[in-house]
N, C-alpha and C positions, 0 to 999 in steps of 0.2 A: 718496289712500286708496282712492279706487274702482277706480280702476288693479287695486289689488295684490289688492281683494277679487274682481274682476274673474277675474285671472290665476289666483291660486287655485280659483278653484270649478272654472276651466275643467280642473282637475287630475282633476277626479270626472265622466265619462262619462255625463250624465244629461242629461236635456232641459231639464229645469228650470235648469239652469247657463247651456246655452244660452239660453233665457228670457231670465236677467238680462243675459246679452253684451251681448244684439240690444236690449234695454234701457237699455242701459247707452254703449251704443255714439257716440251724439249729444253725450254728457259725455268723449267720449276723443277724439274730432276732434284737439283740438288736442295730444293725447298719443303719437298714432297712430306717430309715430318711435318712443317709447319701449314700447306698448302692441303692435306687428305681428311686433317682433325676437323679443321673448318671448312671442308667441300662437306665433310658428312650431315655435318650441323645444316649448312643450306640444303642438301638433300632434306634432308626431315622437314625441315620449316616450309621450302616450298612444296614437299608434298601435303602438308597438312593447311597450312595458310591458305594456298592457291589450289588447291584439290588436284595437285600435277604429280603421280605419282611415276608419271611416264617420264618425263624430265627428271623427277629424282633418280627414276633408273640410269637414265644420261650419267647425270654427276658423278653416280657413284664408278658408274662404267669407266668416264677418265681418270678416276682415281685406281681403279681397278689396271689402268695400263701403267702406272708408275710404282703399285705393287698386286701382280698378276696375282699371288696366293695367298693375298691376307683374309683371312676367316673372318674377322668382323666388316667387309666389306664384301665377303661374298653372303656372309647371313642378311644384311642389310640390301643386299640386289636380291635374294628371293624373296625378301618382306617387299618389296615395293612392286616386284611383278605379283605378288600376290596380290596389292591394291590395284593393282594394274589388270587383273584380272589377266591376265598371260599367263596360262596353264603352261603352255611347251615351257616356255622361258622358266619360268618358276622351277619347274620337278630338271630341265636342265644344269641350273643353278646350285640346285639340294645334292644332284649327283654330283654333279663340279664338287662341293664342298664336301661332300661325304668322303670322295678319293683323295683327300689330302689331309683329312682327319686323322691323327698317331695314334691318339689315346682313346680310350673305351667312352669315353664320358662322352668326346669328342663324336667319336663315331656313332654312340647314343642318341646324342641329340640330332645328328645330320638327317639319320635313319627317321625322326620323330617328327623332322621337317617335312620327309620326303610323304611318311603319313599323313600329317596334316594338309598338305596338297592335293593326294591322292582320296582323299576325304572328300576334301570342300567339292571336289570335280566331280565324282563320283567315279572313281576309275578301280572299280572292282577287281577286276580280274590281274591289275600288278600289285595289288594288296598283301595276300598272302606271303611272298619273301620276306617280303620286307619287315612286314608283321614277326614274321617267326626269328630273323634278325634283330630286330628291338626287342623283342619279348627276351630272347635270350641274353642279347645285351643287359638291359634290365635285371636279369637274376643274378647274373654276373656283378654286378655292380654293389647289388643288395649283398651279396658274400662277404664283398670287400669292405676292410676295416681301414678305417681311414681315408675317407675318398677325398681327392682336391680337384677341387673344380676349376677351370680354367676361364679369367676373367669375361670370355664372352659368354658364357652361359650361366656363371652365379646369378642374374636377375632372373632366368625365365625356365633354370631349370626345376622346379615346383610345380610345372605346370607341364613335364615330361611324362608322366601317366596320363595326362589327357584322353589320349586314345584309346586307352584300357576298357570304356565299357562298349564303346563302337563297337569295336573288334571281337570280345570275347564273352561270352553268355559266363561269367563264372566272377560273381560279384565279390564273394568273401575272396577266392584269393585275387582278385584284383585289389580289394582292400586292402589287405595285409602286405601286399607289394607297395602300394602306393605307400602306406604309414610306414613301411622301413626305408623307400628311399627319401621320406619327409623326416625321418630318425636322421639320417645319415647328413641329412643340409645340415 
């Protein structure tokens, strides 16, 4: 029952809802499978419905204390401080999740996040590593036969060359990278 009174309130954009979460939260431990699915789901909806993408960073934040390293809830708090326009918070978030990333793909994409922030900001001058980190990621990847992509990234990773013409005046092989890692989905 407190679950659901839980879930609901978090439908209303107010601090006091948050109150009762963070409240409430020590009684949903042992819920937190069925309690994280559906906090995420009201994250999205109120940030998109109600244009509160600062309260969906809330949501996801108290879900984020009942699992401190899950990757699709730390990808999900740099997407919303991204709508949030919170640059620190954002490019903090990208590095949070890039250090807990095992696998190449994993680390690929964190790297591609940390780009795409560093982009929209215009933050020039921490560009470069990072760039030559992805980029190499990227080749590495394209070598690889047989790649499995990890359920948080098969929808968006198509769209991990992105940054390829920003970055690099070198259109054909930017091409030919892009088309073998679109071979390889």
């Amino acid at each position: 029952m407190l679950l659901n009174v839980v879930l609901k309130s978090l439908l209303y954009p107010h601090e006091l809802t948050l109150d009762l979460a963070q409240a409430s939260l020590p009684y949903l431990e042992e819920l937190a499978d069925s309690f994280i699915p559906q906090a995420f789901q009201i994250a999205a909806r109120v940030t998109n419905e109600q244009q509160s993408p600062t309260f969906g960073v809330e949501i996801i934040k108290l879900c984020l204390q009942l699992r401190p390293n899950d990757l699709s809830l730390l990808e999900q708090l740099v997407n919303l401080y991204i709508l949030a326009e919170d640059f620190d918070n954002s490019l903090i978030t990208a590095y949070q999740l890039r250090e807990i990333c095992l696998t190449p793909t994993l680390k690929l994409y964190s790297n591609y996040l940390i780009l795409l922030i560093l982009l929209r900001w215009g933050v020039w001058q921490e560009i470069a590593h990072i760039y030559q980190e992805y980029h190499d990621l990227l080749q590495e990847l394209t070598r690889q036969k047989n790649i499995t992509l990890e359920p948080i990234i098969k929808t968006s990773f198509l769209n991990i060359c992105s940054p390829l013409p920003y970055l690099g005046d070198q259109a054909l092989a930017n091409r030919q990278l892009t088309n073998r890692v679109v071979e390889e989905c």
